[in-house]
Structure formats: C-alpha cells, structure tokens
Biopython code that builds the backbone (N, CA, C, O; Angstrom):
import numpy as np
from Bio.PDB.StructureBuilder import StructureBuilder

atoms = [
    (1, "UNK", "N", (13.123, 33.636, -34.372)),
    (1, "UNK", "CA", (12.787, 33.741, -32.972)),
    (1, "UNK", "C", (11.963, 32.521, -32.558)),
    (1, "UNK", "O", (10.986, 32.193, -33.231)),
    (2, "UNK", "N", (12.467, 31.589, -31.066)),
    (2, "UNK", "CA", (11.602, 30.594, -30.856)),
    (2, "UNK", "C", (10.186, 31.240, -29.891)),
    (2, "UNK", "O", (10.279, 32.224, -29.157)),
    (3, "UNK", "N", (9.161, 30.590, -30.060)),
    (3, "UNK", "CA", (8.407, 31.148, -29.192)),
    (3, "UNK", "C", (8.474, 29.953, -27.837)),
    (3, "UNK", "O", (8.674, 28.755, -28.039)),
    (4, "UNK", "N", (8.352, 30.305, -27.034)),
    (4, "UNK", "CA", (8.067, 29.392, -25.596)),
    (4, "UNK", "C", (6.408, 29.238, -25.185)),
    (4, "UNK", "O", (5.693, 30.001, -24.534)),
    (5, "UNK", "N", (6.157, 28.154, -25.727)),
    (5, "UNK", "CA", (4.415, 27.596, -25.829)),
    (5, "UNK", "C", (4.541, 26.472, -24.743)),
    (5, "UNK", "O", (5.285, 25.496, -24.830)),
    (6, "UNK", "N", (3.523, 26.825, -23.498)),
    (6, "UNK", "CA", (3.598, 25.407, -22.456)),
    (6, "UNK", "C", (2.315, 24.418, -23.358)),
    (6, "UNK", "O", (1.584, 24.988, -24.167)),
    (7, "UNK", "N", (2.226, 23.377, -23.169)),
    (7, "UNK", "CA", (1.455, 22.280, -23.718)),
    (7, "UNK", "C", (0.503, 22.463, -22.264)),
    (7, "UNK", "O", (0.701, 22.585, -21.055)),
    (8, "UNK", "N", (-0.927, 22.383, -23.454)),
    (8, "UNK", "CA", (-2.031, 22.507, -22.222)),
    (8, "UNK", "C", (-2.294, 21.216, -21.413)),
    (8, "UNK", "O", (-2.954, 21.176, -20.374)),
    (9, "UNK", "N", (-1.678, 20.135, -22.034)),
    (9, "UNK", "CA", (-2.540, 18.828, -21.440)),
    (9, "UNK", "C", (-1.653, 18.721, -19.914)),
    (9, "UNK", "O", (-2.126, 18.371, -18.833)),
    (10, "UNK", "N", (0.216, 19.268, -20.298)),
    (10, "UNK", "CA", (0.773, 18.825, -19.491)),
    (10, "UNK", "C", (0.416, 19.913, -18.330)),
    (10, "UNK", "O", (-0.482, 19.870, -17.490)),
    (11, "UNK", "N", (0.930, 20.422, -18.449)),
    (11, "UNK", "CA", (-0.227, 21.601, -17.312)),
    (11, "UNK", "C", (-1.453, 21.301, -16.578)),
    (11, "UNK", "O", (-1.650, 21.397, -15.367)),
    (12, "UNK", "N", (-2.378, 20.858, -17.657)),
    (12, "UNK", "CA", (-3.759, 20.549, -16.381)),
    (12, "UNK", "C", (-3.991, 19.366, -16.875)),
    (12, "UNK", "O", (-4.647, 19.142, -17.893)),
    (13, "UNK", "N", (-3.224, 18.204, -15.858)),
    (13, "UNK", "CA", (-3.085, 17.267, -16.392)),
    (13, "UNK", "C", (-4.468, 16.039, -15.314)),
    (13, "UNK", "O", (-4.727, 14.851, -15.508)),
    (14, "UNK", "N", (-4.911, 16.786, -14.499)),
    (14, "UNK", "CA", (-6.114, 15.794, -13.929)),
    (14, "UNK", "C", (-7.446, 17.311, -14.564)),
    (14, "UNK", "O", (-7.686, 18.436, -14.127)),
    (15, "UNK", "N", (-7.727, 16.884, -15.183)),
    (15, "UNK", "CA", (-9.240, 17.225, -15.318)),
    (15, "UNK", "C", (-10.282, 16.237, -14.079)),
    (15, "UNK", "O", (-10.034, 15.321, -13.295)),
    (16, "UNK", "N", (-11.289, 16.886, -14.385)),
    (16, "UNK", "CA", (-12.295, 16.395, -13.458)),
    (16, "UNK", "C", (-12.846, 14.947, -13.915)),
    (16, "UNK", "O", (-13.141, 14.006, -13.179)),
    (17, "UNK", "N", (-12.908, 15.018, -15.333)),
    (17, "UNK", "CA", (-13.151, 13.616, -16.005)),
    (17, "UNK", "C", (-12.273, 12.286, -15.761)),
    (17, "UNK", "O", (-12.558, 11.094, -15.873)),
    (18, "UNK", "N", (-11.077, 12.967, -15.377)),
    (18, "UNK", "CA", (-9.633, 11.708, -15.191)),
    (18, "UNK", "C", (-10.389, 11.445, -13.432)),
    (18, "UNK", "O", (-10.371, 10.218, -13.340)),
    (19, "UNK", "N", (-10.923, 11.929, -12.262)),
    (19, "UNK", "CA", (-10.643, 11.309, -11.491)),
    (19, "UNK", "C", (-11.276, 10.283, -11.107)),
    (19, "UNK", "O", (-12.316, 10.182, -11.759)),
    (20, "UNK", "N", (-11.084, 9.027, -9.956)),
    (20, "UNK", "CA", (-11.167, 7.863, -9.884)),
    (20, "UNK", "C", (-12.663, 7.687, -9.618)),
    (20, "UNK", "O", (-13.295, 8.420, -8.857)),
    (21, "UNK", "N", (-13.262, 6.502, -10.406)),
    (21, "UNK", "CA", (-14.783, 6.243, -10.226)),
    (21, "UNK", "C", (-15.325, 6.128, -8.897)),
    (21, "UNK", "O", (-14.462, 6.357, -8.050)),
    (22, "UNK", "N", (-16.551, 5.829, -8.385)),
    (22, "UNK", "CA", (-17.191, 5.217, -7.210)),
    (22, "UNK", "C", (-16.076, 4.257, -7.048)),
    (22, "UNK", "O", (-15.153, 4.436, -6.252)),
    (23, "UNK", "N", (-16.213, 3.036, -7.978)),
    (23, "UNK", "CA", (-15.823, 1.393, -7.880)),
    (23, "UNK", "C", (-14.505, 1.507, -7.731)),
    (23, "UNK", "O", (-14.039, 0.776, -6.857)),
    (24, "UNK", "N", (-13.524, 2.395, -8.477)),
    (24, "UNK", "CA", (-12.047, 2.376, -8.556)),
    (24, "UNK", "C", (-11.449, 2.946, -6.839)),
    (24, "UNK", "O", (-10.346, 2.855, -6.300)),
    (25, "UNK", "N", (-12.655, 3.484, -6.420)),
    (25, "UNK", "CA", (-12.120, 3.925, -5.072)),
    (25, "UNK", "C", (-12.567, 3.013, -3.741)),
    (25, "UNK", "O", (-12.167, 3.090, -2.580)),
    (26, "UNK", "N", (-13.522, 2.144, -4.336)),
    (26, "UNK", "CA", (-14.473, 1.423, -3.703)),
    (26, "UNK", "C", (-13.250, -0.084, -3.935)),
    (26, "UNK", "O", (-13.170, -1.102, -3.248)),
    (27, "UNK", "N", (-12.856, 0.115, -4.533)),
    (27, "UNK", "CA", (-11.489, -1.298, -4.901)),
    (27, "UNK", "C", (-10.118, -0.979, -3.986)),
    (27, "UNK", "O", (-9.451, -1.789, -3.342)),
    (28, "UNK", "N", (-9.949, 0.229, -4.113)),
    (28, "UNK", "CA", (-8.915, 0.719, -3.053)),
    (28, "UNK", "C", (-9.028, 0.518, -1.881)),
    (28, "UNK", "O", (-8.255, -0.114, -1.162)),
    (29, "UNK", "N", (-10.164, 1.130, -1.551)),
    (29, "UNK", "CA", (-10.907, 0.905, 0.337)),
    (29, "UNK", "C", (-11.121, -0.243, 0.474)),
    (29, "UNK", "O", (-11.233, -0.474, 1.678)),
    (30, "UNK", "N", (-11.322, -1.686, -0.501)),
    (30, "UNK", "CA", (-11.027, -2.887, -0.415)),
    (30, "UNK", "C", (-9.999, -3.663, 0.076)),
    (30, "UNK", "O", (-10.078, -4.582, 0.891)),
    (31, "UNK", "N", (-8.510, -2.986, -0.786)),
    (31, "UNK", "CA", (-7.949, -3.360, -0.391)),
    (31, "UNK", "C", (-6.729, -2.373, 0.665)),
    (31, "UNK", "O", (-5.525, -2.559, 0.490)),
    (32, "UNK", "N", (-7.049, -1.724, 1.340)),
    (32, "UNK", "CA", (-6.742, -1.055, 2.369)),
    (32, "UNK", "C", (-6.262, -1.685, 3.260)),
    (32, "UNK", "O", (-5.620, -0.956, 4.016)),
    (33, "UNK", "N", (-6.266, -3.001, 3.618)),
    (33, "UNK", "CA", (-5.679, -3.792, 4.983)),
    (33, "UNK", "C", (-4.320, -4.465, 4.185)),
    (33, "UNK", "O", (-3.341, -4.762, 4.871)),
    (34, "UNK", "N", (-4.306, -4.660, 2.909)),
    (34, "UNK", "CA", (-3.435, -5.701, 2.566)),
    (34, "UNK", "C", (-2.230, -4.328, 1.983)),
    (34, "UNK", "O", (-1.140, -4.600, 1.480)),
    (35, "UNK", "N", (-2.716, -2.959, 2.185)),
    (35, "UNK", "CA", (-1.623, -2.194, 1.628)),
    (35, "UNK", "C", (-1.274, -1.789, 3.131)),
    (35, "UNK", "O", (-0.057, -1.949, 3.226)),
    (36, "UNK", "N", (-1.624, -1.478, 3.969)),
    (36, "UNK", "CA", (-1.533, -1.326, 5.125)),
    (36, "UNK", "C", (-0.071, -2.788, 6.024)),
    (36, "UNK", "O", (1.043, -2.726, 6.544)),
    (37, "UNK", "N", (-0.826, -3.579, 5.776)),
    (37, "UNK", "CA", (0.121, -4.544, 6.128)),
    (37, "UNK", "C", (1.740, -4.672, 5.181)),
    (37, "UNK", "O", (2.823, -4.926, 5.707)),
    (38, "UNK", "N", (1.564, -4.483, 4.071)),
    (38, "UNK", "CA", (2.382, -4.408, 3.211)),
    (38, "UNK", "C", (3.434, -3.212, 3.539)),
    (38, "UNK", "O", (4.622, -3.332, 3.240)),
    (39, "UNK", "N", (2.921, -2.061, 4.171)),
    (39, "UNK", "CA", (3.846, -0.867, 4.436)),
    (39, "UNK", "C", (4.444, -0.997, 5.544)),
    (39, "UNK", "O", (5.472, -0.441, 5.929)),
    (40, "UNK", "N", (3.444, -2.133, 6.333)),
    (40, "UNK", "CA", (4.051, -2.587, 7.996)),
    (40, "UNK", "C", (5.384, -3.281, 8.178)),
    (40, "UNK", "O", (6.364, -3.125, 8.906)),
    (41, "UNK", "N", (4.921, -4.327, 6.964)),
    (41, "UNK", "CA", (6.651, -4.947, 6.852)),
    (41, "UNK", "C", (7.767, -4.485, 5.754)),
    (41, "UNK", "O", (8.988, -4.634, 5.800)),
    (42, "UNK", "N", (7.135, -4.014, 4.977)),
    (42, "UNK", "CA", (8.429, -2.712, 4.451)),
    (42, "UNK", "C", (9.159, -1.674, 5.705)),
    (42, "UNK", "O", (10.309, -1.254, 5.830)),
    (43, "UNK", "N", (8.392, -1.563, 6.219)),
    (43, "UNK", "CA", (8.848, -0.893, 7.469)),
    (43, "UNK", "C", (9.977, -1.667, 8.593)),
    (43, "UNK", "O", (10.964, -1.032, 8.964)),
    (44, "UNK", "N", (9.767, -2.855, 9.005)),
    (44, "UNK", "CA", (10.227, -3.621, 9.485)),
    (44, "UNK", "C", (11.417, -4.149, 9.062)),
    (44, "UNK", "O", (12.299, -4.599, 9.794)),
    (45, "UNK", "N", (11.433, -4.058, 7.346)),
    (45, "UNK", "CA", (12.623, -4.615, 6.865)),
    (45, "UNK", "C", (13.324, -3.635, 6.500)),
    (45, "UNK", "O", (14.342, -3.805, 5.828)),
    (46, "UNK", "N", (12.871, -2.353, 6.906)),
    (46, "UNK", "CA", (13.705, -0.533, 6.250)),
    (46, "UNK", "C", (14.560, -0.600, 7.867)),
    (46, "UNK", "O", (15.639, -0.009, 7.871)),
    (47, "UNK", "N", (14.253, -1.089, 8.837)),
    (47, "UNK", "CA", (14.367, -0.741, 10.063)),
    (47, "UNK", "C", (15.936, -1.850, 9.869)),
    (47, "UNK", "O", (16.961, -1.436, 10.411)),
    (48, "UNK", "N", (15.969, -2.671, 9.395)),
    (48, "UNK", "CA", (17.368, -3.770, 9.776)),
    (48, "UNK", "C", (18.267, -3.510, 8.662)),
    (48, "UNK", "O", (19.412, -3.961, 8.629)),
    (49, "UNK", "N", (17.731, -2.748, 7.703)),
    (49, "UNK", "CA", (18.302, -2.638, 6.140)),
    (49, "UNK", "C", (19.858, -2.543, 6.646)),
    (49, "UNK", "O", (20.460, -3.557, 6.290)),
    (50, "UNK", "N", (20.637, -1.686, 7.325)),
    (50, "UNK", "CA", (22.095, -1.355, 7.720)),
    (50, "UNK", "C", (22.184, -2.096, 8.706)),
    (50, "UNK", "O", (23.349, -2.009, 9.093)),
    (51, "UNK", "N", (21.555, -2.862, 9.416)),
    (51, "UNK", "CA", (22.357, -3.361, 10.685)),
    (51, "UNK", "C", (22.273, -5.145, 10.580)),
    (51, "UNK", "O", (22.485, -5.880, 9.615)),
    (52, "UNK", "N", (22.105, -5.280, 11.176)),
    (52, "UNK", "CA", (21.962, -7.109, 12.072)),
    (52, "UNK", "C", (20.674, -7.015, 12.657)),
    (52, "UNK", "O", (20.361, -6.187, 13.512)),
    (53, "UNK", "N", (19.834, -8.008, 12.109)),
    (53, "UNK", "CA", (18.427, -7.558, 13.209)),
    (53, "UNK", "C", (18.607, -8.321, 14.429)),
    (53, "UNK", "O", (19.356, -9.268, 14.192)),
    (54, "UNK", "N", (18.247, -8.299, 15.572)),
    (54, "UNK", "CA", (18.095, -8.936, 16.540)),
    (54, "UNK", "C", (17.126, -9.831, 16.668)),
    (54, "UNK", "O", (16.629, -10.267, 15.629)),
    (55, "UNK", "N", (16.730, -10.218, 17.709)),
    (55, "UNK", "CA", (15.593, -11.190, 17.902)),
    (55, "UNK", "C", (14.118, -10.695, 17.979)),
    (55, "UNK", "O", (13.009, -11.205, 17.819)),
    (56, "UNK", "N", (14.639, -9.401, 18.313)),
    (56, "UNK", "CA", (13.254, -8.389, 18.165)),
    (56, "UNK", "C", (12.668, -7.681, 16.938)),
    (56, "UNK", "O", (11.617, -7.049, 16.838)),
    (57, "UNK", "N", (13.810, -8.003, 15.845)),
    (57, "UNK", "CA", (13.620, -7.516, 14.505)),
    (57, "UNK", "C", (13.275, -8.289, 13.990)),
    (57, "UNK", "O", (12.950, -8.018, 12.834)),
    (58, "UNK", "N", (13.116, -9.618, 14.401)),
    (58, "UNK", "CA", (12.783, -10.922, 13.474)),
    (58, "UNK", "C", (11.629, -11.108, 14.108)),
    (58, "UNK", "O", (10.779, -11.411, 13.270)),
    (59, "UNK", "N", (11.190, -11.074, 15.172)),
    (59, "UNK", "CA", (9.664, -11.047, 15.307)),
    (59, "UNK", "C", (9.279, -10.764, 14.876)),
    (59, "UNK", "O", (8.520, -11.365, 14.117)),
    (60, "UNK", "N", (9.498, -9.045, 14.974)),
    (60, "UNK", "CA", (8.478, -8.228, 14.326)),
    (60, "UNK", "C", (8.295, -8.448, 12.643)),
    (60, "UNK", "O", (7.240, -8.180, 12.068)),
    (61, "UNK", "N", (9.362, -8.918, 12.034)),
    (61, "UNK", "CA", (9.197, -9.081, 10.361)),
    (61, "UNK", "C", (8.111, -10.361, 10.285)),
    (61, "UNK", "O", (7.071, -10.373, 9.625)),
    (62, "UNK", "N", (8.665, -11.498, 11.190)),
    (62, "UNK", "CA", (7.226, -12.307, 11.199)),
    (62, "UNK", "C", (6.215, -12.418, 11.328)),
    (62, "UNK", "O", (5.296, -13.146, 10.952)),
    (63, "UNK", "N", (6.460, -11.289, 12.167)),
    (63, "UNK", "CA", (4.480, -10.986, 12.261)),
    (63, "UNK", "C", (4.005, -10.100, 11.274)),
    (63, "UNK", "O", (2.807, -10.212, 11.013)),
    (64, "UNK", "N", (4.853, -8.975, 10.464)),
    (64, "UNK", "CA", (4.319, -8.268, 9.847)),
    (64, "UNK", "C", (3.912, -9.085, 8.318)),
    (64, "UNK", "O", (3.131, -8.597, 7.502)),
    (65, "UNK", "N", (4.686, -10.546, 8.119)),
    (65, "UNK", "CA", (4.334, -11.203, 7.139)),
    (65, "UNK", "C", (3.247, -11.738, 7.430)),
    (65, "UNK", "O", (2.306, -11.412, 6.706)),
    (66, "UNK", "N", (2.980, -12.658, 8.475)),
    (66, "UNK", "CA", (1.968, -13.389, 8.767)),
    (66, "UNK", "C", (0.176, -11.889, 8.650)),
    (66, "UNK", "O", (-0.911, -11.984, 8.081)),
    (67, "UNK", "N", (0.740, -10.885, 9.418)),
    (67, "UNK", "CA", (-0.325, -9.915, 8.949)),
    (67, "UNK", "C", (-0.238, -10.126, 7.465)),
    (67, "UNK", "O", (-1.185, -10.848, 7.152)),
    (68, "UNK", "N", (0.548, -9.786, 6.319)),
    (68, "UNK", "CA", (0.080, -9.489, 5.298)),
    (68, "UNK", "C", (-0.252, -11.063, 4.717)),
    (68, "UNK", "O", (-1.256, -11.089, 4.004)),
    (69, "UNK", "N", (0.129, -11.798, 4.825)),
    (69, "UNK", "CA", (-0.261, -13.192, 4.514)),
    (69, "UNK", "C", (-2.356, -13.367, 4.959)),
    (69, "UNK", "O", (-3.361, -13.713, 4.337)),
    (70, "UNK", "N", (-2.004, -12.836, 6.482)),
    (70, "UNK", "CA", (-3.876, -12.828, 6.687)),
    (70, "UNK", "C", (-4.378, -11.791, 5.629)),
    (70, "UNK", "O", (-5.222, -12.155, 4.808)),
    (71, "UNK", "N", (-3.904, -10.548, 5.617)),
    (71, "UNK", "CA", (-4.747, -9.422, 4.688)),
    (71, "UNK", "C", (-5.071, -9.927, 3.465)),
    (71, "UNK", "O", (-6.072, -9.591, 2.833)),
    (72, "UNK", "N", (-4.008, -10.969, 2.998)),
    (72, "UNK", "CA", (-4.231, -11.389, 1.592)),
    (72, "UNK", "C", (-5.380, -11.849, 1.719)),
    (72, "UNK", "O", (-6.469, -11.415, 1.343)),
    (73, "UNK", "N", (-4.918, -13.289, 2.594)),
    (73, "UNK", "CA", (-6.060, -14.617, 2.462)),
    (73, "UNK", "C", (-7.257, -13.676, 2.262)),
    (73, "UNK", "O", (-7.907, -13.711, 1.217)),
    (74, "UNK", "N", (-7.636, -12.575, 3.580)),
    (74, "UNK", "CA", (-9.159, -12.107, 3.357)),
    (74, "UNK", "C", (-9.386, -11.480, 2.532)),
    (74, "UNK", "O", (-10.596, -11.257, 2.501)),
    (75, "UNK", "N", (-8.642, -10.825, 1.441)),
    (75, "UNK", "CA", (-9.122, -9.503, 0.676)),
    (75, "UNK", "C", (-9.863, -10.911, -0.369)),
    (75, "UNK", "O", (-11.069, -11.129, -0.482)),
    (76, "UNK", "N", (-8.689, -11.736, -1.053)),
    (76, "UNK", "CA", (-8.886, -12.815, -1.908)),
    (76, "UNK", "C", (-10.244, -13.529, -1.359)),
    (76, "UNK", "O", (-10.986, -13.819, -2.297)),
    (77, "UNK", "N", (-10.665, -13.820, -0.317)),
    (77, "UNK", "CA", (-11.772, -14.355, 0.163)),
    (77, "UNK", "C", (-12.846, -13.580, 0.147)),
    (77, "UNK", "O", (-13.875, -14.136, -0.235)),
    (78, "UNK", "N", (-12.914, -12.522, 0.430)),
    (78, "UNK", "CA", (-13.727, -11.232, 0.150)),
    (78, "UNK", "C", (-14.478, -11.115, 1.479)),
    (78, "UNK", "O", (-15.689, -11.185, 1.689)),
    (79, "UNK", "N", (-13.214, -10.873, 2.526)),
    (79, "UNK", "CA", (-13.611, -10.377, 4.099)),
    (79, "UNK", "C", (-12.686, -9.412, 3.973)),
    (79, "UNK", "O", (-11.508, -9.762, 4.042)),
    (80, "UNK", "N", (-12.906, -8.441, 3.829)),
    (80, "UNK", "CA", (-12.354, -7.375, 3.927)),
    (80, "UNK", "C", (-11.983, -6.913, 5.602)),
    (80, "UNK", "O", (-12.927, -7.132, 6.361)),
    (81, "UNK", "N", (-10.963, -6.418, 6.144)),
    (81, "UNK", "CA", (-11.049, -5.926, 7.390)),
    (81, "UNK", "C", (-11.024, -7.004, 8.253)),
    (81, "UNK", "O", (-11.199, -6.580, 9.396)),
    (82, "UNK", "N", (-10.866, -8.394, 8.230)),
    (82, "UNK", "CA", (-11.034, -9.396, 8.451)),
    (82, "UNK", "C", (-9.839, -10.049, 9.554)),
    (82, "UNK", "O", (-9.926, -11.069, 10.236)),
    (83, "UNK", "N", (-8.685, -9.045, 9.450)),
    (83, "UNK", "CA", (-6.740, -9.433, 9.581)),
    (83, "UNK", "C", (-7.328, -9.118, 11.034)),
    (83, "UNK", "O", (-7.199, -7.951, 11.405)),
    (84, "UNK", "N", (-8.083, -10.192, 12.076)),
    (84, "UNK", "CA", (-7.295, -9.591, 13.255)),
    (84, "UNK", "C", (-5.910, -9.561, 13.503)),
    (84, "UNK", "O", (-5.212, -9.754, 12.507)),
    (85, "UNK", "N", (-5.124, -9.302, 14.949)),
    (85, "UNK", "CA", (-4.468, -9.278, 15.872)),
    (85, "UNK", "C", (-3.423, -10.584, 16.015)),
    (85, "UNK", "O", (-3.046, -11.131, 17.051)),
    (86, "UNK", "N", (-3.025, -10.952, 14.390)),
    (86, "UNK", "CA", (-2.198, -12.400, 15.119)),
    (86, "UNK", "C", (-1.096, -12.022, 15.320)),
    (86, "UNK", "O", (-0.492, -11.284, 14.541)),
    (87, "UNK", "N", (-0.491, -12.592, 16.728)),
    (87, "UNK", "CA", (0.580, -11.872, 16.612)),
    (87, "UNK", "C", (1.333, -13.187, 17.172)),
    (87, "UNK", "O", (2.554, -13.181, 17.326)),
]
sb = StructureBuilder()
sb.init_structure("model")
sb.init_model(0)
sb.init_chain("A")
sb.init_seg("    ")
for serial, (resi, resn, name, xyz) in enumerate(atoms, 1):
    if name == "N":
        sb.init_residue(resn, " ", resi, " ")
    sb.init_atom(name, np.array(xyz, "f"), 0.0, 1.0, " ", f" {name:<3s}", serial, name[0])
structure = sb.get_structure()
C-alpha cells in the first residue's frame, strides 16, 4: 500500500523568515520608476504586436523608451523619482 505524504516545505513554502528585508524592499521602492517605465513600453509594443503601428504608435513607443532611458539614467545616478514628463 502507497501512503500519500504532502512534503511540508512545499506546502508552507514562505515562512515568515523567507520574507523580504527592510533593504530588499527599500531596493525595490528604488527602483520603482525604471519598472514602471519598463511596463509602459511593454505596453506600447503589446499594443502594435498584430498590427502596423501608425504614427501614433511610434510616438508613443518613443517616448515610452526615452521615459525608461530617463528612469535608468536616474536610478543609476541615485535620483530616484527623478523621470519627469519628457515627452
């Protein structure tokens, strides 16, 4: 006869000890503008994926690079929050 045993680790697999430090969350909220921008133009380029973009689809992908291009420069510079409005 087999017995059916669940494995405890896989089951409770975040203990309280696994979750993320001060700093590991404090690194995230760091970089928050450059993931932000990053989802902006994934977005932009999910939007033309089947079609032909127009002239309005190519703006917008340029600007959503030039945003993540600023988010970079500042996270790397250490201005966080820094990405105004270029548009």
């Amino acid at each position: 006869m087999n017995h059916i045993v669940t494995v405890q680790e896989a089951v409770t697999a975040f203990e309280p000890w696994m979750e993320p430090t001060d700093a590991e969350l404090d690194a995230i909220d760091a970089e928050m503008p450059v993931i932000r921008a990053e989802m902006e133009l994934l977005d932009a380029q999910i939007i033309v994926i089947d079609r032909t973009p127009c002239e309005l689809d190519k703006r917008r992908i340029r600007r959503a690079r030039r945003r993540l291009l600023a988010a970079h420069r500042d996270h790397v510079n250490g201005r966080p929050g820094q990405t105004g409005g270029a548009a």
